[in-house]
C-alpha positions, 0 to 999 in steps of 0.5 A: 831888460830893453835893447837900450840897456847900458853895458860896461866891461871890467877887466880885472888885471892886477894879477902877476901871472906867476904860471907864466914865469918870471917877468911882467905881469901876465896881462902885460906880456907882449902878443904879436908886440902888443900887451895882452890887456890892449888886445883884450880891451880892444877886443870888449870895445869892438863889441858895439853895445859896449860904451864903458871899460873899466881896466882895474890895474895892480894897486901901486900901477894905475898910472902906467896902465892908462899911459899903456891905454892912451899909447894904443889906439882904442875905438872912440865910440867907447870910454875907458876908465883906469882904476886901481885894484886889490889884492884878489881878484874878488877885491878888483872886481870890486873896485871896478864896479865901484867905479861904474857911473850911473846908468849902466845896468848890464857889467861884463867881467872879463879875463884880461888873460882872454885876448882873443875873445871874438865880438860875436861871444861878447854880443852873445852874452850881452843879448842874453842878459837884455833876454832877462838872465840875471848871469850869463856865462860862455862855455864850451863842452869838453872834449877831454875825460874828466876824473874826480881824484883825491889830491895828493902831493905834486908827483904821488899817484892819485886816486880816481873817486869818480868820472863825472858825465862829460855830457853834462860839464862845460869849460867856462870863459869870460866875459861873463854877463850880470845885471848889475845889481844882482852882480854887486848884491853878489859882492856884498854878500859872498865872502870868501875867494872864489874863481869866478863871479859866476860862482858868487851869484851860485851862492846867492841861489839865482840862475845862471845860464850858459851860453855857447863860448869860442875856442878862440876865448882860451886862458893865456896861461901856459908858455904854450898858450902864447904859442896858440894865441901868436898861430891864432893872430897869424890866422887873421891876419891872414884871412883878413888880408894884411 
């Protein structure tokens, strides 16, 4: 794929976010006094390969996420489109590519729980799909144990099956990278609900390959979470000096 390859970014979020409590919708709540899907969006617009983001809002919001769009300034150089999503998330990646124009041929799906993803990991998974990787993910090794258990209900003690080599397992992040059409053939083809679009392209039986992610890519999930993200915004501003 040549370095002239366009690349858009869907930003699915239509989700509400219950893990965070009651209140708006998770990628509406406010991070350092601006909604989490602006400093996501404006973290995929930084990246200057990017010339599309499309922002797939809850079914019946479409309207006040684009007055939210157009009420934060947003970099020029790139357009924004507001579509409305479905009932998963599968449904609202969907929509999203459903939306893209003609001419774009790498897709970017990002987590509009993932504020503070650094350009350079946007860039990183980029370069890779122009490298020729039909789905890249980023992903860091983990520094936690990880037990295989046997579920049981909130509270019982669980079994340990197994314990899986660390060595060998990564957390995955987003934005993960396509090319386009294997990412719509994944769409049309995988049925069920999955976690990620990773996953579906797996399913298809085509590689997918891991790229290095970023600590600062975390999953705005947890009330703690806020926490962090608010002490990693402190930071920056810090070093960059206002």
């Amino acid at each position: 794929m040549s370095s002239e390859s366009r690349t858009a970014v869907v930003i699915p979020a239509a989700g509400r976010g219950v893990r965070l409590g009651p209140g708006a919708p998770k990628a509406l709540r406010a991070l350092n006094g601006t909604p989490m899907l602006i400093h996501a969006v404006r973290a995929m617009a930084e990246s200057r390969a990017v010339s599309l983001v499309v922002v797939v809002a809850p079914p019946d919001g479409a309207p006040e996420v684009k007055t939210l769009l157009d009420d934060h300034a947003l970099p020029e150089r790139t357009d924004f489109l507001v579509v409305p999503g479905g009932d998963t998330r599968q449904e609202s990646v969907r929509a999203g590519l459903d939306a893209l124009p003609d001419g774009i041929d790498i897709v970017l799906v990002h987590d509009a729980a993932r504020p503070l993803v650094p350009v350079d990991t946007v860039d990183g998974v980029i370069e890779a799909v122009r490298d020729g990787a039909g789905a890249v993910v980023p992903a860091l090794p983990l520094a936690d144990t990880v037990k295989q258990v046997e579920p049981r209900d909130a509270g019982l003690p669980e079994p340990v099956v197994a314990t899986p080599e660390r060595a060998r397992l990564r957390a995955v992040q987003t934005p993960q990278g396509f090319d386009r059409a294997l990412l719509v053939r994944a769409h049309e083809s995988v049925t069920e609900n999955v976690t990620d679009d990773a996953s579906m392209v797996e399913q298809l039986g085509e590689p997918v390959v891991v790229v290095p992610g970023h600590e600062e890519a975390f999953k705005v999930t947890r009330p703690l979470d806020l926490v962090l993200a608010e002490a990693v915004l402190a930071r920056r501003r810090a070093n960059d000096g206002f």
